[in-house]
C-alpha positions in Angstrom: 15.7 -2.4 8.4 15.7 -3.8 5.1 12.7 -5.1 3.3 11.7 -8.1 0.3 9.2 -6.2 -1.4 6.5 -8.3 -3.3 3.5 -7.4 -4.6 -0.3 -10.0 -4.8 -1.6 -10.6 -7.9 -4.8 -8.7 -6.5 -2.6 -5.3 -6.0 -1.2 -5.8 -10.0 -4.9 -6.4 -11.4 -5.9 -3.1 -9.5 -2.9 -1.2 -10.1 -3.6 -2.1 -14.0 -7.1 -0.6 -13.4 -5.8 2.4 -12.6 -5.8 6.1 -15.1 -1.9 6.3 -16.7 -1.6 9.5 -14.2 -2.7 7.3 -11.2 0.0 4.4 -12.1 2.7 7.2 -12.4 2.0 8.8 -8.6 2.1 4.9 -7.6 5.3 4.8 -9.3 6.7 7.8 -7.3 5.6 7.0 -4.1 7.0 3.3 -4.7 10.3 5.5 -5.2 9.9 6.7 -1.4 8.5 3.9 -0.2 10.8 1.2 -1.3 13.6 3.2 1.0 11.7 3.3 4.0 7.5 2.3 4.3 7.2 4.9 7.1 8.7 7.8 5.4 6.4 11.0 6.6 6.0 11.7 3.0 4.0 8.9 2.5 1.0 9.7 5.7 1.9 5.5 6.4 -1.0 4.6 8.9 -2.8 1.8 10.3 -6.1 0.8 9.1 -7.9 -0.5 11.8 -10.6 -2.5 10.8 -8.8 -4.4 8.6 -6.4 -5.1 11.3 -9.0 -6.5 13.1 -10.2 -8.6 10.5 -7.1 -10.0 9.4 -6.1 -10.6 12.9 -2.1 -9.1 11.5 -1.1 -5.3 11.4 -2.2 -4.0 8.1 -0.9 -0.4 6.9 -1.8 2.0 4.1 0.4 4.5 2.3 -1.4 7.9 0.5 -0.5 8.3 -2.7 -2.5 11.0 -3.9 -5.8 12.4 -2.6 -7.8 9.4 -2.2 -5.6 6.5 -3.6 -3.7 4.2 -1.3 -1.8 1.2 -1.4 -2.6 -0.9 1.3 0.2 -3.7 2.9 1.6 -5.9 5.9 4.9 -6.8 7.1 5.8 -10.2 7.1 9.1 -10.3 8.9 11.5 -8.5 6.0 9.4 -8.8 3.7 6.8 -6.1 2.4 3.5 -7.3 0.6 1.3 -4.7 -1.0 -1.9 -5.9 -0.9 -3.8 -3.5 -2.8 -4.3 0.0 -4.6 -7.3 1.9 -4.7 -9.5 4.3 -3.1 -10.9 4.4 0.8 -13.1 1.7 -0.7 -10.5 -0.6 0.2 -11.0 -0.2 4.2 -14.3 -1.5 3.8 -13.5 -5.2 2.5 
């Protein structure tokens, strides 16, 4: 399928936050990830709980050993949600 990729102004403020050497592993994995969301190389799993709490399927994507960007499908279209640590499975 193809996707609309967009991005909320919460995932640019913490992708901002993050080391030069964290933005450039986002970078690569957005490489991966803008041709397919559920390529293997990219662990894309469900998180649960936020699931739950947002009543709507939310994934995550590992970029590096704990930093994730977290997102939903909205019919084609993509929204990453955040970046960041496990941290972010706790909202």
């Amino acid at each position: 399928m193809s996707y609309r990729y967009r991005a909320t102004e919460t995932f640019w403020e913490s992708f901002y936050d993050l080391r030069p050497e964290q933005k450039a592993s986002v970078r690569r994995a957005w490489e991966i990830f803008k041709q397919n969301p559920f390529d293997p190389r990219l662990g894309t799993h469900k998180i649960h709980r936020l699931s739950a709490i947002y009543k709507r399927t939310v994934y995550a994507v590992n970029v590096e050993d704990d930093l994730r960007v977290v997102f939903i499908i909205e019919a084609d279209a993509v929204w990453s949600l955040e970046v960041g640590t496990h941290d972010l499975y706790k909202q």
